[in-house]
C-alpha positions as CSV (number, residue, x, y, z in Angstrom):
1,X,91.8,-99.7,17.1
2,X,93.8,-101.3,19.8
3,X,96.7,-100.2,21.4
4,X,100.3,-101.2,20.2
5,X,101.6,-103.1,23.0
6,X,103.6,-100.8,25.6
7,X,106.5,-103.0,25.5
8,X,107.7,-105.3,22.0
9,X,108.4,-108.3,22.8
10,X,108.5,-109.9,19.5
11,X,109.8,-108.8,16.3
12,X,109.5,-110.5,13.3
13,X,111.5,-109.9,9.8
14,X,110.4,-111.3,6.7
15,X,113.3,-111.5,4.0
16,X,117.2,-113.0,5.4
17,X,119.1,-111.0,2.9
18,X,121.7,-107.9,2.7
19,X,119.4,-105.6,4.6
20,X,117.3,-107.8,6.5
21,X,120.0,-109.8,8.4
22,X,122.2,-107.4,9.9
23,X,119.6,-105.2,11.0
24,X,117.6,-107.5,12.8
25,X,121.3,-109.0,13.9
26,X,122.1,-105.9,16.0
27,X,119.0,-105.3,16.9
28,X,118.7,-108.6,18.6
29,X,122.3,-108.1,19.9
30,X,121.2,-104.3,21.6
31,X,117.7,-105.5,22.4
32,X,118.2,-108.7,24.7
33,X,114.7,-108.3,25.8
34,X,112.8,-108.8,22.2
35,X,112.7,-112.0,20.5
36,X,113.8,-111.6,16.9
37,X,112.8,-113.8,14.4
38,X,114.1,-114.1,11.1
39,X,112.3,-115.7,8.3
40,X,112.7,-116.0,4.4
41,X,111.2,-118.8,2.4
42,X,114.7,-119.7,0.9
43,X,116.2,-122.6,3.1
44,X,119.9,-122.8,1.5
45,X,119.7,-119.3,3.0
46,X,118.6,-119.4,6.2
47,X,120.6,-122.8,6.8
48,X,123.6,-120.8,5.8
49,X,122.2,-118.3,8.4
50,X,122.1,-121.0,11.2
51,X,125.4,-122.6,10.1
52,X,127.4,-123.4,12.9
53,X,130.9,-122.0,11.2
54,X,130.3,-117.8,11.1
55,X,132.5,-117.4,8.5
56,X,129.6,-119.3,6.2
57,X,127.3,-116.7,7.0
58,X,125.8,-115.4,3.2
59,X,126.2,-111.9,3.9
60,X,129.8,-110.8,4.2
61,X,130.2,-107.9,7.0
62,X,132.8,-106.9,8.7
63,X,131.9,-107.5,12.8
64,X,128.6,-109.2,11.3
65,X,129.9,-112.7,12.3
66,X,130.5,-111.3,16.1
67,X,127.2,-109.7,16.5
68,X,125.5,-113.3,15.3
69,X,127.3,-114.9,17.5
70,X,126.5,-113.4,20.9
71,X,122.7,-112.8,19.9
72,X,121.8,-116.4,17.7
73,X,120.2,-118.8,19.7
74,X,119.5,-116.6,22.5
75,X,117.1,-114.1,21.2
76,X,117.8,-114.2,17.5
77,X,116.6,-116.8,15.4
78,X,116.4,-117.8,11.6
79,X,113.9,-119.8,9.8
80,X,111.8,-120.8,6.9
81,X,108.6,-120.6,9.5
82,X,107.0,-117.6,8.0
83,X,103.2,-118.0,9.3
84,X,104.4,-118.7,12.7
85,X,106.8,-115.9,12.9
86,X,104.4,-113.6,12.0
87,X,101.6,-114.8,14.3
88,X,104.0,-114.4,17.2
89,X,104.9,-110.5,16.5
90,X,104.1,-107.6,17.9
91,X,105.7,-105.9,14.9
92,X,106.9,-107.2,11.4
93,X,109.7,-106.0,9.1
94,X,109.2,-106.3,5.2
95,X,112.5,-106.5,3.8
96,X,112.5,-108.2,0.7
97,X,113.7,-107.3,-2.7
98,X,112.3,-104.7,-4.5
99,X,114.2,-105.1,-8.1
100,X,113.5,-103.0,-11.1
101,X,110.4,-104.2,-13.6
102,X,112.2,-106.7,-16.1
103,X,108.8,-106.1,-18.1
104,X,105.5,-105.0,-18.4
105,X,104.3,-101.5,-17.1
106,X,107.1,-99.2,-16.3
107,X,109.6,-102.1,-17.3
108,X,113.5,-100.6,-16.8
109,X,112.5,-98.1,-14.0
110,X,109.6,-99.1,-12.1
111,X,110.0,-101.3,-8.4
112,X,108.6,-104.9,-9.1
113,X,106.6,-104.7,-5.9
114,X,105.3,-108.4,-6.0
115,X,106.9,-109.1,-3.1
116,X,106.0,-106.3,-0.9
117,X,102.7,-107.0,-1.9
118,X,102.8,-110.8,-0.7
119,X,104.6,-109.9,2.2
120,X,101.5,-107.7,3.2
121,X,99.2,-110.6,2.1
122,X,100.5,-113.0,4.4
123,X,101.0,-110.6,7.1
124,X,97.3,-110.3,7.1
125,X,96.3,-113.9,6.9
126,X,98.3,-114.6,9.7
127,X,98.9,-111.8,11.9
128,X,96.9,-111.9,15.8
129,X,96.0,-108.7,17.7
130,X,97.3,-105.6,16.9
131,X,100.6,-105.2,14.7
132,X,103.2,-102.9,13.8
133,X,104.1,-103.1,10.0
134,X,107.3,-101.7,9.2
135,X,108.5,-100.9,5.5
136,X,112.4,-101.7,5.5
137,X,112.9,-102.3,2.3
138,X,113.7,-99.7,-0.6
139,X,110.0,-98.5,-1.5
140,X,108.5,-95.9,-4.2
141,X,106.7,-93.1,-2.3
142,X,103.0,-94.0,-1.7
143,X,103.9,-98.2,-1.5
144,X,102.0,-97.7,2.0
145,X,98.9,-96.9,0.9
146,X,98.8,-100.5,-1.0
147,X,100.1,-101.8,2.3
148,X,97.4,-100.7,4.1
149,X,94.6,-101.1,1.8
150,X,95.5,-104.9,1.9
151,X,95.8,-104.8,6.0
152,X,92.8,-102.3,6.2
153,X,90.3,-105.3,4.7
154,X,92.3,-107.9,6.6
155,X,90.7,-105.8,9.9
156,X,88.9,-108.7,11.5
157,X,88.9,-111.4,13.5
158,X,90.5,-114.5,12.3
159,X,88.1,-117.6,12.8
160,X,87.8,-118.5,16.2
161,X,89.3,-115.5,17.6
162,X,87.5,-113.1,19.8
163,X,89.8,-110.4,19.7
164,X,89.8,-107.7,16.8
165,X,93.1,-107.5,14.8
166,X,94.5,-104.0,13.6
167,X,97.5,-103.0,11.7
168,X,99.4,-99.6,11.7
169,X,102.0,-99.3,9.1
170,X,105.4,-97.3,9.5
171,X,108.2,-96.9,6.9
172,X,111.9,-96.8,8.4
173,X,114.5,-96.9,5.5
174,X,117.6,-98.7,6.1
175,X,121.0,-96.2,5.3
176,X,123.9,-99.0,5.2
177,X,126.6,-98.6,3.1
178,X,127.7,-102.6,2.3
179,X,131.1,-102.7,4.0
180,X,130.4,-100.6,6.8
181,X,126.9,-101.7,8.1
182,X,127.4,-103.1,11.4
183,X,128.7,-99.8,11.9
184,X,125.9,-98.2,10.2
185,X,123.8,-99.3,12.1
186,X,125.7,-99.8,15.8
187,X,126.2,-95.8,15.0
188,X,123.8,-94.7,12.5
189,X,124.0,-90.5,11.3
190,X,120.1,-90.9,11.9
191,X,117.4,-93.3,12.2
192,X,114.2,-92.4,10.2
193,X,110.6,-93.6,11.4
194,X,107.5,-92.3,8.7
195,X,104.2,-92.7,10.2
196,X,100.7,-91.1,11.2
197,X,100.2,-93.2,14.4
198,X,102.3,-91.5,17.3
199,X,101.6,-94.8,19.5
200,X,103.4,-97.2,16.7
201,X,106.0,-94.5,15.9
202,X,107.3,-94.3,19.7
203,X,107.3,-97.9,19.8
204,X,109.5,-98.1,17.0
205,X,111.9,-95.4,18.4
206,X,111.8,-96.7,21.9
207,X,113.4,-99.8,20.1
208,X,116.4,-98.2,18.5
209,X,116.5,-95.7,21.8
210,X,118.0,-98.3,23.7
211,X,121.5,-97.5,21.9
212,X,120.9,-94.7,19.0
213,X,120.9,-90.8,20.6
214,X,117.3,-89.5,20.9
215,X,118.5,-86.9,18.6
216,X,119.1,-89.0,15.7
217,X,115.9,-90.2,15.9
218,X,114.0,-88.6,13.2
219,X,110.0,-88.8,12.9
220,X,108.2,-87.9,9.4
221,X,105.1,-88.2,7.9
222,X,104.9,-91.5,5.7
223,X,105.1,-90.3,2.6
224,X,108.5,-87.9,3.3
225,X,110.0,-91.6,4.7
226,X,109.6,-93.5,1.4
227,X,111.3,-90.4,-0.7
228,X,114.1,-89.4,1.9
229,X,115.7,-93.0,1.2
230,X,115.5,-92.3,-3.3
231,X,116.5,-89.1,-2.9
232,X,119.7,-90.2,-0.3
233,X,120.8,-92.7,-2.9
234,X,120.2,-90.1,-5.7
235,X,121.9,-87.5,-4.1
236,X,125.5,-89.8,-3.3
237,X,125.1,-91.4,-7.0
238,X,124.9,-88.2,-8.3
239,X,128.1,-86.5,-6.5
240,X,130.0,-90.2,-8.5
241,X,128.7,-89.8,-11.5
242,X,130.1,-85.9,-10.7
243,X,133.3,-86.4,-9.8
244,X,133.8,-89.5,-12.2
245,X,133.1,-86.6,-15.2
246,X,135.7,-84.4,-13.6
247,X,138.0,-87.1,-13.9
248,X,137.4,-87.7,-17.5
249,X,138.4,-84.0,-17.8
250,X,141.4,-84.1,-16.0
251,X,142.8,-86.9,-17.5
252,X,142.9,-84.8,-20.7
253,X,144.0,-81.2,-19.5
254,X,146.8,-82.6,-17.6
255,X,144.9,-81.6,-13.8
256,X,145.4,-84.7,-11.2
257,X,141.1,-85.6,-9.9
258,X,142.5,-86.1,-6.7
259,X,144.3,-82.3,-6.0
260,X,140.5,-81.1,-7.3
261,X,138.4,-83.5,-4.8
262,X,140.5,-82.0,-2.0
263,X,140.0,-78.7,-3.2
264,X,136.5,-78.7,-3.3
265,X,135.8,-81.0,-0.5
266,X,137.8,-78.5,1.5
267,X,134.3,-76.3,1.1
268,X,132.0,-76.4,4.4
269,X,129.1,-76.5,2.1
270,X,130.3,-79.2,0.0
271,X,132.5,-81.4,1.8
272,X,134.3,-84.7,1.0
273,X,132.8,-87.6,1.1
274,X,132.0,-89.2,-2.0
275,X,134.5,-87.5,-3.9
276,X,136.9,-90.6,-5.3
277,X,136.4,-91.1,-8.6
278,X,136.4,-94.9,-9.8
279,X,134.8,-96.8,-12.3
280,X,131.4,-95.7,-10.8
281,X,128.8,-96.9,-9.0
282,X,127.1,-100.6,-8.3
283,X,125.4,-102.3,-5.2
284,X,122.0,-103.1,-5.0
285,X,120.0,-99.4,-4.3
286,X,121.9,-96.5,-6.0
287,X,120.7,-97.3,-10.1
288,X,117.8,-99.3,-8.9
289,X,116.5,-96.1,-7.0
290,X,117.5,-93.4,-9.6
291,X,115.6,-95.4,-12.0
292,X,112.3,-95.4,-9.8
293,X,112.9,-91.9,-9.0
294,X,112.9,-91.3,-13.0
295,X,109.5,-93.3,-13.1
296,X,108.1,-91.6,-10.7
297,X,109.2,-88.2,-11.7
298,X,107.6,-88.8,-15.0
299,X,104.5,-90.3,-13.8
300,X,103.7,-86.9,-12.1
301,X,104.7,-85.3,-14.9
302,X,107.8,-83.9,-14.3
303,X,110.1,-84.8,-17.4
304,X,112.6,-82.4,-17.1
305,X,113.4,-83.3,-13.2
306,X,113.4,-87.4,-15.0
307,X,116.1,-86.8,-17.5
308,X,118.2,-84.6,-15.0
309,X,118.1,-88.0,-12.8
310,X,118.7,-90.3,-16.1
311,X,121.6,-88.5,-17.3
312,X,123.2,-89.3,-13.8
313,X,122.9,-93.5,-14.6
314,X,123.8,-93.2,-18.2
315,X,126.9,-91.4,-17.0
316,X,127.9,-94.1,-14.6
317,X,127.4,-96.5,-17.2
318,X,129.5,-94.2,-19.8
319,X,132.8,-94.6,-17.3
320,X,133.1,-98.0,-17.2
321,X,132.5,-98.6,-21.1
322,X,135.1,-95.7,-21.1
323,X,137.6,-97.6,-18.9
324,X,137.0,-100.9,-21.1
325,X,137.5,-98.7,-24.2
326,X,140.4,-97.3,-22.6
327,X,142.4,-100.6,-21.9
328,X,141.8,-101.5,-25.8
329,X,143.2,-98.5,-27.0
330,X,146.5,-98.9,-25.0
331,X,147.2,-102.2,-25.6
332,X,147.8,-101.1,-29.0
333,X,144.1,-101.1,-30.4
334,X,143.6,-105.0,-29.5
335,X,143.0,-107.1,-26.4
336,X,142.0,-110.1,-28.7
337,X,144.0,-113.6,-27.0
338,X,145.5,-111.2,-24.3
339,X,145.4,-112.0,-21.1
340,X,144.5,-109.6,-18.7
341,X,144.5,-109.7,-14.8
342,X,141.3,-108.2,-13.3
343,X,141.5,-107.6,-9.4
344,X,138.6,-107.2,-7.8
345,X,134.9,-107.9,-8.6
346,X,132.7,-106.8,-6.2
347,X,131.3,-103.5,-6.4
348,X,133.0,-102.0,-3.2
349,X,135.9,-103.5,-0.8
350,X,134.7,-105.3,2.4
351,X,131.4,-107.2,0.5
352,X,130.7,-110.0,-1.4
353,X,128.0,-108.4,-3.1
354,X,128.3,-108.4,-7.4
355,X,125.0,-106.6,-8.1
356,X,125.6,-103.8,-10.7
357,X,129.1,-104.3,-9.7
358,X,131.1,-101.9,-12.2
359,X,133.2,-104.8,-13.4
360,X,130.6,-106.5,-14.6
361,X,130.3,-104.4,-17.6
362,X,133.8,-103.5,-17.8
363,X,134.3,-107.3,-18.0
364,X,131.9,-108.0,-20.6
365,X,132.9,-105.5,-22.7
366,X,137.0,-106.8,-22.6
367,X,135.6,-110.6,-23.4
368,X,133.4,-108.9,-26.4
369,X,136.5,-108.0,-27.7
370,X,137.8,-111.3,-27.4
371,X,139.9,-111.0,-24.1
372,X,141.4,-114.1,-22.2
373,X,140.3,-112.7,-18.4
374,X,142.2,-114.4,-14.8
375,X,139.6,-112.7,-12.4
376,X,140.7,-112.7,-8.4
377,X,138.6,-111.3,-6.2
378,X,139.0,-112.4,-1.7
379,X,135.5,-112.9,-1.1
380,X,133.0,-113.5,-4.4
381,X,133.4,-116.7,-5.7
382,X,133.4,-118.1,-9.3
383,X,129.9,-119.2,-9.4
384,X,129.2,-115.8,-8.5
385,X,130.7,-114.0,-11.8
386,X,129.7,-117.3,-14.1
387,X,126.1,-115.9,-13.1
388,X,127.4,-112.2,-13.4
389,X,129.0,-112.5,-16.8
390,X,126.4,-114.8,-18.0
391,X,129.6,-117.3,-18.9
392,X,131.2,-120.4,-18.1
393,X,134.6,-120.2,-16.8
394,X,136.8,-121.9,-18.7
395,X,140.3,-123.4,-17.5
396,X,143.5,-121.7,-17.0
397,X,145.5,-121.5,-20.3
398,X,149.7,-122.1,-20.4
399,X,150.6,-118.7,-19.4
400,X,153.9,-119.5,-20.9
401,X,152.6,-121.1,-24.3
402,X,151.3,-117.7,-25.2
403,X,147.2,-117.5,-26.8
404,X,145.3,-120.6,-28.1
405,X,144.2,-120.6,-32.0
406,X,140.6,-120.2,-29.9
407,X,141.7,-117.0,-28.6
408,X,143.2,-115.5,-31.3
409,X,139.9,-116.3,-33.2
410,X,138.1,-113.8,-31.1
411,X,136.9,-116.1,-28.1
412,X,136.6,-114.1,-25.3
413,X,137.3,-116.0,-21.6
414,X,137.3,-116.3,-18.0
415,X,138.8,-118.3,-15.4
416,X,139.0,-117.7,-11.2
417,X,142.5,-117.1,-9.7
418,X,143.2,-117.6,-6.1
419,X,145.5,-114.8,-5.5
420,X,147.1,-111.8,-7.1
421,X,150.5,-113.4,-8.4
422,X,148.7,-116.1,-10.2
423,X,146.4,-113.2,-11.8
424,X,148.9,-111.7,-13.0
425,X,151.2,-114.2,-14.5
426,X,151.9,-114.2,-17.8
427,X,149.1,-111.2,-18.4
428,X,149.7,-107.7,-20.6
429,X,147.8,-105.6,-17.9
430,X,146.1,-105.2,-14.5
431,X,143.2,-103.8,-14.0
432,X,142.3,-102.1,-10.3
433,X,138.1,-102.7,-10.3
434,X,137.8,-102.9,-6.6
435,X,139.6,-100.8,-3.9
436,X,140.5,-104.0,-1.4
437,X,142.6,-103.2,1.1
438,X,145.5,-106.0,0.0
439,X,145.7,-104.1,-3.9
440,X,146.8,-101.2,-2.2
441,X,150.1,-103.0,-0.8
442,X,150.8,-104.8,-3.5
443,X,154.8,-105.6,-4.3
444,X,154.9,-104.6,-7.7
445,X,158.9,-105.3,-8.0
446,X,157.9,-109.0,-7.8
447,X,154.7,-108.6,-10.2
448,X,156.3,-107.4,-12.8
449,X,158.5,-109.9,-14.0
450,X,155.6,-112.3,-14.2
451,X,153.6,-109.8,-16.9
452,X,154.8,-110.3,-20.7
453,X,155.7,-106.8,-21.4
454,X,155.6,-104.4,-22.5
455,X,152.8,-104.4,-19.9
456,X,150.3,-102.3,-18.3
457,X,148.4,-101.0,-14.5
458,X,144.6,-99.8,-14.5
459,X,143.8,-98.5,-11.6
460,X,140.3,-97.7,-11.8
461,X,140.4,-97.0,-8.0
462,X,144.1,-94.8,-7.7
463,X,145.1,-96.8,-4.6
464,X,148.6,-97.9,-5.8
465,X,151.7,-96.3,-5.6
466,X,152.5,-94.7,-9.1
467,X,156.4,-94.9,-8.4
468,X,156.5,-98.1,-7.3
469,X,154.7,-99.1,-10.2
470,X,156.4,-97.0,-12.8
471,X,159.9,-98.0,-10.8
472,X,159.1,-101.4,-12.3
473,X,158.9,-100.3,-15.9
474,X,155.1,-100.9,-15.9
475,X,153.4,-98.0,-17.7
476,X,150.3,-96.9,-15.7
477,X,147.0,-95.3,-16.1
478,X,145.1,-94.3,-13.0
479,X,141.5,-92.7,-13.3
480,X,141.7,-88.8,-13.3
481,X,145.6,-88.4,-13.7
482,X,146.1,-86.3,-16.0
483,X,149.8,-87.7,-16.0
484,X,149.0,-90.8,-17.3
């Protein structure tokens, strides 16, 4: 086999999305001697990459735009040029989506892995020389032996070249937290390279040496790589779907969630992060991995450790038809023609991104119901939740002429504000879905006259003030208060 070069000078990344992006981003912006390239076969995307205007960029980051804009053009680069990319690199990223089967064998848990698999494929129809191919992308243990059963027969020269080609194959899970992943990975806890090759695995780390400790430098075998990432993401749904129960508890014994996170958290060998109850968890990786870790659990035959990991989703998914059930029940049993203000609608603060985003289904289950919904969220936009909500938005009723004959017949709505106070006008409640920095400071003295009361706060995330709220005459109802 030949040598991995001493030196990569050419990196290229196949797949421009929440993971791929960024990563290659800093990399390029830390490595100014390696040529990124990144490439995805979706052009609106990678022109929206290339757009001249930073704040267009489709992922939203925090610092993302910055780091673009000192590396793009120099040694970063975006494009739909897939073969060519790859011929060019030393090494190549797969970091494309790996969603959950929608059918078929192991449909509802297993990774659809069709595009890992073509990835690979066109890796090695176009690859030249020797080349590193990195797993970056969220991957069942044992992905890398299909990886490298397609690379291993693809161990020849192509026509008309002299020179053998050979492929090593390393997995290096990405651990970003979506609002926080330029820091995530400008100042990662630890950077995790799975391999068997020493030569590949040192030219990987030598990479992320040039600004990550040596110490956080991890090195496994392959197989250890691909389950260290489920297990991470099982481990920090798990302690949410935790603390979420607790709160259901406290809400009913009269104990505050908070008063018990800090007491517990205040334990060396527990700690506290990951501790806030809300209305659980969403983003791409955390219900996407605990289901593969379920299929693969019961693959192997091990359906006790599968159900412990299931009960964990169906949990999550238990709080936020609890919070929906909830908000019913206190607006006196109907929310039928009511209009009700929901802040927030990605899954976390500081992203755009909607996937399993909890008020998705909280949302769904208010317009079942037949609920008149005024969604504002900073940074997803309204084509975004049409597509989430499978729905149409409709137009704004006359907050002032009260519910249509439409609504009152059960017709549940939806329709994008562009700010809080014209949410909230004319609505019976507030709901708190998304833990934005601006809901926190919200003047609720001028809010309130604006709600037709008697009128209610949800705060599925506890970041407003209860006494300024309850100053205001607004009854409240924060998640884990056992005061509410």
């Amino acid at each position: 086999m030949t040598k991995p070069p001493k030196e990569i000078r050419n990196i290229c990344c196949i797949g421009a999305g929440y993971v791929g992006g960024p990563t290659m981003a800093v990399i390029a912006d830390r490595c100014p001697n390696i040529q990124v390239n990144v490439v995805d076969l979706d052009a609106a995307r990678i022109a929206a990459w290339n757009d001249s205007d930073l704040s267009k960029l489709p992922v939203y980051e925090p610092g993302l735009d910055a780091v673009v804009g000192r590396a793009r053009g120099q040694n970063l680069h975006f494009s739909t040029e897939v073969d060519i990319a790859i011929s060019k690199a030393d090494m190549v990223f797969i970091s494309v989506n790996t969603p959950t089967k929608a059918k078929g064998l192991g449909s509802g848990q297993a990774s659809d892995l069709r595009w890992v698999e073509a990835c690979a494929r066109q890796v090695a129809k176009c690859a030249k020389g020797h080349t590193i191919v990195v797993e970056k992308s969220t991957l069942p243990v044992r992905t890398a032996e299909t990886i490298q059963a397609i690379l291993h027969a693809a161990q020849k020269p192509l026509v008309d070249e002299s020179s053998p080609r050979s492929f090593v194959v390393l997995s290096n899970p990405e651990f970003l937290a979506e609002g926080t992943a330029i820091q995530d990975l400008e100042s990662p806890d630890r950077v995790l390279i799975g391999g068997e090759d020493n030569d590949a695995i040192e030219a990987l780390a030598k990479i992320y040496s040039q600004w990550v400790p040596s110490e956080k430098i991890l090195r496994t075998n392959l197989w250890s790589s691909e389950l260290s990432k489920l297990t991470a993401n099982a481990f920090l749904a798990q302690r949410i779907s935790s603390i979420n129960s607790v709160a259901a508890l406290c809400e009913v014994t009269g104990a505050d969630v908070r008063e018990v996170s800090m007491a517990i958290g205040a334990d060396s060998r527990i700690g506290e992060r990951f501790l806030n109850s809300g209305p659980g968890f969403g983003g791409s990786c955390f219900k996407k991995d605990i289901l593969n870790l379920v299929y693969l659990c019961r693959y192997f035959s091990l359906p006790e450790v599968a159900d412990y990991w299931q009960n964990v989703v169906t949990l999550n998914t238990w709080q936020q038809h609890r919070i929906a059930r909830l908000v019913v029940k206190q607006l006196f049993g109907t929310v039928t023609g009511k209009r009700l203000a929901l802040l927030g609608f990605a899954f976390k603060a500081n992203t755009n991104d909607t996937r399993e985003a909890p008020a998705i289904n909280i949302a769904k289950d208010l317009l079942e119901e037949g609920a008149q919904l005024a969604i504002y969220d900073p940074k997803v936009n309204a084509k975004q939740i049409s597509m989430d909500l499978q729905l149409h938005e409709s137009s704004p009723p006359d907050s002032e002429a009260g519910p249509t004959r439409a609504a009152l017949n059960g017709e549940g709505t939806w329709w994008p504000e562009s700010s809080v106070i014209e949410a909230v006008n004319g609505a019976d409640a507030v709901l708190i879905l998304t833990e934005w920095e601006e809901f926190r400071h919200l003047n609720w003295a001028m809010i309130a006259p604006k709600m037709r009361q008697p009128a209610w706060v949800f705060d599925a995330r506890a970041v407003v003030d209860p006494i300024a709220v309850r100053s205001t005459g607004l009854k409240l109802w924060r998640v884990g208060d056992g005061d509410s």
